[in-house]
FIMAR-273045 format. One record per residue (C-alpha): residue in one letter; x, y, z. Coordinates in steps of 0.5 Angstrom, whole numbers, plus 500, padded with zeros to 3 digits. Example, Ala and Ser with C-alpha at 12.3 -4.5 7.8 and 13.67 -1.06 7.14 Angstrom:
% FIMAR-273045
A525491516
S527498514
//
This chain:
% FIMAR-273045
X684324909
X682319915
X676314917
X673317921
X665316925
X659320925
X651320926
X649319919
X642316915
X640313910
X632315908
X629321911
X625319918
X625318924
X630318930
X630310929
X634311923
X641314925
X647310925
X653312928
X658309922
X665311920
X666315913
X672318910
X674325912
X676328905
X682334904
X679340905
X679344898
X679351896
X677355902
X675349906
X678347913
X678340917
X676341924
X677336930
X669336934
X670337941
X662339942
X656339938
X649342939
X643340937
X638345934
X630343932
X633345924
X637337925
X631333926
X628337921
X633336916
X633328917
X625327917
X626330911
X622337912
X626340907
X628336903
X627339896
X634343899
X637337902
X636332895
X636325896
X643323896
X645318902
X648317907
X647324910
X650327916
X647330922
X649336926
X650344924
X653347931
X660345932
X667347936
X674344936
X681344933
X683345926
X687340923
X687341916
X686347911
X685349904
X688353900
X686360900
X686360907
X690364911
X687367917
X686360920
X692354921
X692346924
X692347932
X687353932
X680352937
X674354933
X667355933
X662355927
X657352922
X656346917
X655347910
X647346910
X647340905
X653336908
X651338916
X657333919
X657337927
X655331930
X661326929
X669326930
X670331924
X667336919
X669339913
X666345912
X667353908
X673356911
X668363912
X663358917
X668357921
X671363927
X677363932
X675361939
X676366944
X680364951
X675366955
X669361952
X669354953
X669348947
X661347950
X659354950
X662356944
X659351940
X651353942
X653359939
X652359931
X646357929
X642361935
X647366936
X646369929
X639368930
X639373935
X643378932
X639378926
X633379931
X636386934
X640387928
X636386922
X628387926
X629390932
X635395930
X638397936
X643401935
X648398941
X649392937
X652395930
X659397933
X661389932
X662388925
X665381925
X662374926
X667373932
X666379935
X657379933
X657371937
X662373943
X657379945
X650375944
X653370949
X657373953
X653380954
X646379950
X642376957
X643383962
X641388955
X633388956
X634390964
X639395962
X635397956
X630400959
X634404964
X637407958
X631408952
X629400951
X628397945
X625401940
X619395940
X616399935
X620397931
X618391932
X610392931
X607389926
X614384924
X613377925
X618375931
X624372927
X624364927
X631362925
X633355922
X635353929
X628355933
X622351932
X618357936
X620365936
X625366941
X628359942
X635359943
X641355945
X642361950
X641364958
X633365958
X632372955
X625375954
X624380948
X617382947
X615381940
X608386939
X606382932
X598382930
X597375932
X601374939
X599381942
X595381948
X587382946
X582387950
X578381952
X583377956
X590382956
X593378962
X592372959
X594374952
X601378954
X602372960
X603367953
X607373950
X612374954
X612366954
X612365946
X619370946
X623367951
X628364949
X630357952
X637353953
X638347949
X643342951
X650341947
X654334946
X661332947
X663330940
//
């Protein structure tokens, strides 16, 4: 389509290795749309990528691009696609193997990508994708709170998880709580955007996690609950203009 300019690498490594450089934007195909970045977030998974952590995935193809958050404008699709068009502000996330957030433009699977909603800045909707959907499978998929299962649209999972996910636990418990003992014996979900449990690009939340290894033990209980509690609070992370 266009040249364009993107943090790419080279060979597997350290931050040292990064280059902003141009490349050129390639036609979205089949069910693929062309989005404009407006911001992008950061997640531990990225760095990982790069220093080559998972690289028996990621192959030995270079130059390889940076970055899986993203929000911005839709400038081109593909075929098959119809629910989006040029103009539409988006939020979603690269395609593992290719990345491409972290620079002027992407292309990417038409069914990564949401509309985004009026009320959700560029910066705030860019931080939801990786973190959000981590979080979503915490209460879904391990927690199996039943408040959440009315949303079956990735739009509506990620609206809910940013907008209302930090005021659920005080008003769980006031209505039954979090079926923790859902949870016991589960090890917390760590997602491709966490690098402990809990962390997230997302207000901090506190869920507490009873796991085998992290519950608080009979011979230091404060301690041990006080560094629980620490290790399933999420953390904010930051986000960068593209």
């Amino acid at each position: 389509m266009s040249t364009m300019k993107r943090l790419q690498y080279h060979q597997y490594g350290g931050p040292e290795l990064m280059r902003l450089e141009h490349f050129d934007l390639d036609t979205p195909g089949r069910g693929e749309v062309a989005v404009r970045v407006q911001f992008a977030a950061i997640n531990p998974i990225d760095w990982k990528l790069r220093q080559g952590v998972m690289k028996m995935m990621t192959g030995q193809k270079f130059p390889r691009a940076m970055g899986f958050d993203f929000s911005g404008t839709v400038i081109a699709v593909g075929p098959e696609v119809a629910r989006l068009q040029p103009g539409d502000a988006v939020f979603g996330l690269a395609r593992f193997k290719e990345s491409g957030a972290l620079g002027q433009a992407l292309v990417t699977n038409a069914k990564f990508v949401a509309k985004k909603p009026d009320g959700v800045s560029f910066a705030d909707a860019a931080c939801l994708g990786t973190p959000g959907m981590t979080t979503w499978g915490s209460l879904i998929d391990k927690a199996h709170h039943p408040r959440f299962h009315r949303h079956a649209t990735l739009h509506r999972r990620l609206v809910r998880v940013a907008g209302r996910l930090p005021h659920v636990p005080r008003r769980a418990r006031r209505e039954g709580g979090l079926p923790r003992r859902a949870l016991r014996g589960q090890p917390p979900a760590i997602g491709q955007g966490m690098a402990y449990p809990g962390q997230a690009a997302l207000p901090p939340l506190r869920l507490r996690l009873t796991t085998p290894a992290a519950a608080p033990t009979a011979r230091h209980p404060g301690r041990a609950a006080r560094a629980h509690r620490a290790s399933a609070t999420a953390r904010t992370r930051g986000c960068i203009p593209g």
